[in-house]
C-alpha positions as CSV (number, residue, x, y, z in Angstrom):
1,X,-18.7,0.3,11.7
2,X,-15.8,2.7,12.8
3,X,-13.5,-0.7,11.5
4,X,-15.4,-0.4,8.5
5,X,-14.6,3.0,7.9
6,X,-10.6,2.8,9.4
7,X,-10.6,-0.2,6.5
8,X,-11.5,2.0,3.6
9,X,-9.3,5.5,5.2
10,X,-6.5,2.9,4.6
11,X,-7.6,1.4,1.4
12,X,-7.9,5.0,-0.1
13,X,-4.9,6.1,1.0
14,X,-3.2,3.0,-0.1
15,X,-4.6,4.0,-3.9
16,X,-2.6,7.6,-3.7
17,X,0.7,5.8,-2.6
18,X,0.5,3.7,-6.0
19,X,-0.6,6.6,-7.8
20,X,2.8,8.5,-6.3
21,X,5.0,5.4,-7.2
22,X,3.0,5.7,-10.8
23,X,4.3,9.2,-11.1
24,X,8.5,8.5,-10.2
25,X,7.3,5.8,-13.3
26,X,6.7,8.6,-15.8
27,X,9.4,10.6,-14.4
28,X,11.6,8.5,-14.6
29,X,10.3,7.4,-18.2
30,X,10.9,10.9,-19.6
31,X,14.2,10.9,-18.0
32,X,15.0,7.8,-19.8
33,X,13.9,9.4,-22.7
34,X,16.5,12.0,-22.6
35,X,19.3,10.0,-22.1
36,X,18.1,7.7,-25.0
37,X,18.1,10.5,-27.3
38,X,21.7,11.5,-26.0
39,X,23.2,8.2,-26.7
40,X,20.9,5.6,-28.4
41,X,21.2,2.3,-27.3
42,X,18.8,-1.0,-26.6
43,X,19.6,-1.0,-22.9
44,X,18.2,2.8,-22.9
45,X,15.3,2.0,-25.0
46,X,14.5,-1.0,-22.5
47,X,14.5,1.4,-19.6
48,X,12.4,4.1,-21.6
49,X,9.7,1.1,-22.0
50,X,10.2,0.0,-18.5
51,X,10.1,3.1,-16.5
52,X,6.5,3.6,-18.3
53,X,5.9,0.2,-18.0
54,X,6.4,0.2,-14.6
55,X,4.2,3.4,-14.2
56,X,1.1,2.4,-16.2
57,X,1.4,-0.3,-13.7
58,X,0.8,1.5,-10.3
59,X,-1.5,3.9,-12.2
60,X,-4.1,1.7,-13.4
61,X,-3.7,0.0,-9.9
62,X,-4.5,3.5,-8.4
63,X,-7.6,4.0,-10.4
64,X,-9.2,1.2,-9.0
65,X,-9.4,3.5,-6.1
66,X,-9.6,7.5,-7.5
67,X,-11.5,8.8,-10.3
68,X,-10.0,8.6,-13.7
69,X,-9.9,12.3,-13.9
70,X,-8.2,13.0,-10.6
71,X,-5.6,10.3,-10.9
72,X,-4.7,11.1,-14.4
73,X,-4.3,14.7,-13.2
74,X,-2.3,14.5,-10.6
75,X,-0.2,11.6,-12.3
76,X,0.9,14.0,-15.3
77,X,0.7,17.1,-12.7
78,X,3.6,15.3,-10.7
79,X,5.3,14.0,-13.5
80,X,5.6,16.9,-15.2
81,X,6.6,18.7,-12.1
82,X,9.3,16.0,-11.3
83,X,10.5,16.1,-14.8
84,X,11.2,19.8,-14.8
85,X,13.2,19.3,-11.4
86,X,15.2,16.0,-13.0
87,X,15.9,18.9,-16.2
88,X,17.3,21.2,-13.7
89,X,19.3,18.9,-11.3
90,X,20.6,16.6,-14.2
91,X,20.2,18.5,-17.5
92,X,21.4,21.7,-16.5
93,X,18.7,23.2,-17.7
94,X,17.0,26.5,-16.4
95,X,15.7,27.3,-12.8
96,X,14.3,30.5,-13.1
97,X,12.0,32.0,-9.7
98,X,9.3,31.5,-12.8
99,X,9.4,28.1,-13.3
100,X,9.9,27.5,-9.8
101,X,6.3,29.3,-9.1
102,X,4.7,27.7,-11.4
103,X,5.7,23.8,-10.6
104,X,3.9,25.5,-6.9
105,X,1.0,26.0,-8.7
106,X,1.3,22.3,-10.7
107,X,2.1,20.8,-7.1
108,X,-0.8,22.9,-5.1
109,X,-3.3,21.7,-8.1
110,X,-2.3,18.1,-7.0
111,X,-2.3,18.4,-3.1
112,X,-5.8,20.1,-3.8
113,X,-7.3,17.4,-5.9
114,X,-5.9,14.6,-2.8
115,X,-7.3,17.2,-0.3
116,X,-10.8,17.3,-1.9
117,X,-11.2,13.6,-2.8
């Protein structure tokens, strides 16, 4: 039984890791995005449809595992939290002590749903 168990603790946890991976896919979709719209070109465009490509991917492989509502929310809580820090480290846009608390609070929401699952 405790194999059993020690099976499916590794199974889960195997489920959030693609579910992570899924979020660097929309992160870096959105990125993409950006630099499309900068400079539009097909080799942009392809990595705009790959990047979410490549996300969709590991999400619907993480939902075999997590609920649909806890994995879509912590998929666009992460990737809208890593696409405000890409903004900030690669867009110069703004890092106000606001934002800052409040991609905590998008974070903490995510940690909590993983904590409570």
């Amino acid at each position: 039984m405790k194999k059993k168990n020690q099976l499916r603790e590794e199974r889960n946890d195997l489920y959030w890791i693609f579910l992570v991976i899924a979020s660097f896919g929309e992160i870096f979709g959105v990125m993409s995005i950006n630099l499309y719209i900068q400079k539009k070109s097909i080799s942009r465009l392809a990595l705009v449809v790959v990047s979410f490509g490549f996300g969709f991917l590991f999400l619907s492989m993480a939902m075999r595992g997590i609920p649909l509502g806890t994995a879509y929310a912590v998929w666009t809580g992460l990737g809208a939290a890593g696409a405000v820090l890409m903004g900030v480290l690669f867009f110069n846009e703004s890092a106000s002590w606001k934002r800052i608390i409040f991609l905590f609070f998008i974070i903490s929401g995510a940690v909590g749903l993983k904590i409570l699952e």
